[in-house]
N, C-alpha and C positions, 0 to 999 in steps of 0.2 A: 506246771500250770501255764496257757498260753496267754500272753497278754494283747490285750485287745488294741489296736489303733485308733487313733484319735481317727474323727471324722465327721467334718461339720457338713450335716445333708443341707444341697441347695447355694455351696458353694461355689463360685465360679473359678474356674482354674488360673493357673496364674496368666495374665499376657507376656506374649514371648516380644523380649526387647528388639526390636528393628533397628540395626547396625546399617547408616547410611552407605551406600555403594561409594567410591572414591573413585573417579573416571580420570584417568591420567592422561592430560593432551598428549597428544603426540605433534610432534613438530615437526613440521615438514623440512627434509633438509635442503638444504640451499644448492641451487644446478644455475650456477650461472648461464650452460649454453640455452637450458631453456625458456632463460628470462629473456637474454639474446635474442633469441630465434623469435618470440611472440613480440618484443619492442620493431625487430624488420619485419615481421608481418605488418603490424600495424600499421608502420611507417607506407608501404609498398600500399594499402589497400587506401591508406590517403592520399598517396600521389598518384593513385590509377584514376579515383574520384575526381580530384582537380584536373587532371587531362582532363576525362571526360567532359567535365562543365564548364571549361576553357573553349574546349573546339566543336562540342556541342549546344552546348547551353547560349555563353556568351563571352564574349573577348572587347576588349578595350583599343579603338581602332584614333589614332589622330592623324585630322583633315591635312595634307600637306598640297598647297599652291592652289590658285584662286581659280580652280575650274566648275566649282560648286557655289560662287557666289549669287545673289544673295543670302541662299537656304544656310550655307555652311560656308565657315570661314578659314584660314587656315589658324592652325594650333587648336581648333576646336577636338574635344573628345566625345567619340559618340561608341555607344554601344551597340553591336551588331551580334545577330542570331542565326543561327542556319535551323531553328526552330520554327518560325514562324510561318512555315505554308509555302505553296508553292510561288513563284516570281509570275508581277505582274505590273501591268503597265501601270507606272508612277511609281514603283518601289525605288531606292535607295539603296544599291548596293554596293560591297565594295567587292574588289573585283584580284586577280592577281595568276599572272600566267608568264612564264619566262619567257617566251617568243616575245610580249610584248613591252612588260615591264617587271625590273626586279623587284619594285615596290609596289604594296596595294595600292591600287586607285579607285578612290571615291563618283562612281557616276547614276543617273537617273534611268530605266528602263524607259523607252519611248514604244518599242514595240516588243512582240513575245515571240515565239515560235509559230510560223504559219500565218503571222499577220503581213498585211500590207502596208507598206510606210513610203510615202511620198513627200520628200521637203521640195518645199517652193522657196528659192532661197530670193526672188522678186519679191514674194509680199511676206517671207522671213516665218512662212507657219507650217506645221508639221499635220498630217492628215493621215491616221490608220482607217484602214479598211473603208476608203473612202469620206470619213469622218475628219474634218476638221477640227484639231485640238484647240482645247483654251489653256491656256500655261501662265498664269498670275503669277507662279515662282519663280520666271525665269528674269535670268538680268537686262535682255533686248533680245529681238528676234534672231532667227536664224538667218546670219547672211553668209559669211564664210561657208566656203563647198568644200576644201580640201580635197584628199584625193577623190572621193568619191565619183564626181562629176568628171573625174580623166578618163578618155578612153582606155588608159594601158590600163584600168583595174576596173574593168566593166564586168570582164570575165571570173574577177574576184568576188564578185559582190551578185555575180548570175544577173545582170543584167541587156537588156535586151534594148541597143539602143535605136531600134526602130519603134517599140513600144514603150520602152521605160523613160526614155528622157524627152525633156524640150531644150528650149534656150537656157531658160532660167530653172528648172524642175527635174527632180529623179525621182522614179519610183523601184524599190526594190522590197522581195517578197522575204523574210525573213526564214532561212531552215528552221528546221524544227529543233527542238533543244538547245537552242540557240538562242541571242538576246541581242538588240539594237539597244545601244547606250548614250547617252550624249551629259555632257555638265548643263548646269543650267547658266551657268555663264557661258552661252554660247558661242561667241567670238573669239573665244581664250578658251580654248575647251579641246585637249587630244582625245577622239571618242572613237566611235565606232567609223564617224566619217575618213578616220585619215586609216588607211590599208594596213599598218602596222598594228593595227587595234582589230578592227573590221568587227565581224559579228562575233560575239560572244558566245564562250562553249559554257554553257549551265555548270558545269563540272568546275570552272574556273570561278565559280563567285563563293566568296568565303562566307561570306551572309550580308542578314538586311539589315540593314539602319534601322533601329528602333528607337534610340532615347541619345539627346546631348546631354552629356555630365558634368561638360567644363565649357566655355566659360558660364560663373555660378549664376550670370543675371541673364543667360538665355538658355537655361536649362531646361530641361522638358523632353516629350516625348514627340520626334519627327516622322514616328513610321505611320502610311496609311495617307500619304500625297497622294488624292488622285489626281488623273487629269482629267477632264472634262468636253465634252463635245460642244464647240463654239456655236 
């Protein structure tokens, strides 16, 4: 006789128990040279950065000897940029070339590439392209000539002295790429007037005067001196 099986109609089957997964970390093993290698990458890609933003961006330049007075004094620190556009008359630049000095020096642009600059060193005032400058920055007029006004360095400076000079007056035409500089303490001042300086090569200025940092109670921003037409 076959026996019947229990069976309850409408019953739900049993749920099948769900055993959570166990996910076993794994651990990464330890490679010293490859911690190594990624710590001097790092290192390398912040020192390529600070280059950069040292001799691009901007550098920490201090004033040494009284050829920029009243604007700048010595020990003063000012921050310079080779960011800031192209050079133009009244900028602030500092300057630095081995033919003329091992040190940068701090001077004033008077004229650009292509301009004309005539000092009248009788009534001490500086005139581009005909123009007569007004210079409120400067410590006293222009009287000292230094070499400029010698015949032996007329040829230096391409002057022409049946047209460029008088008694008291030079004029000379500035090359191009080039830069005429002077301090604004102009009695005390090694610039472009004395031969061993002469006209400036573009390539030789480190950058512009932007901002003094130190000293804290004349601190501020100096870039953007123009000159003006008297």
């Amino acid at each position: 006789m076959r026996k019947k099986g229990k069976h309850i109609e409408g019953g739900a089957e049993p749920a099948a128990v769900e055993v959570p997964a166990v996910q076993e970390a794994e651990e990464e093993s330890f490679d010293p040279l490859k911690d190594a290698y990624e710590w001097i990458h790092c290192i390398i890609v912040a020192v390529i950065v600070c280059v950069l933003l040292f001799v691009l961006a901007a550098r920490v330049i201090d004033v040494v000897g009284p050829s920029m007075l009243p604007t700048l004094e010595e020990g003063d620190k000012v921050i310079i940029t080779r960011l800031a556009g192209g050079y133009e008359q009244g900028d602030i630049v500092v300057l630095k070339a081995e033919e003329f000095k091992k040190e940068p020096i701090v001077k004033r642009i008077v004229a650009t590439g292509g301009q004309k600059l005539t000092i009248d060193f009788a009534e001490g005032t500086l005139s581009v392209d005909g123009n007569v400058m007004e210079e409120p920055y400067i410590m006293e007029r222009t009287i000292d000539r230094y070499d400029i006004m010698d015949p032996l360095y007329y040829d230096v400076y391409g002057i022409d002295p049946d047209k460029d000079v008088t008694a008291d007056s030079v004029t000379v035409t500035v090359p191009e790429g080039h830069l005429f500089v002077m301090g604004d303490n102009r009695n005390n001042s090694s610039d472009s007037r004395v031969n061993s300086i002469g006209y400036i090569d573009e390539r030789d200025v480190m950058g512009k005067v932007v901002f003094r940092m130190y000293p804290f109670d004349r601190i501020g921003a100096i870039y953007g001196v123009e000159q003006g037409n008297g």
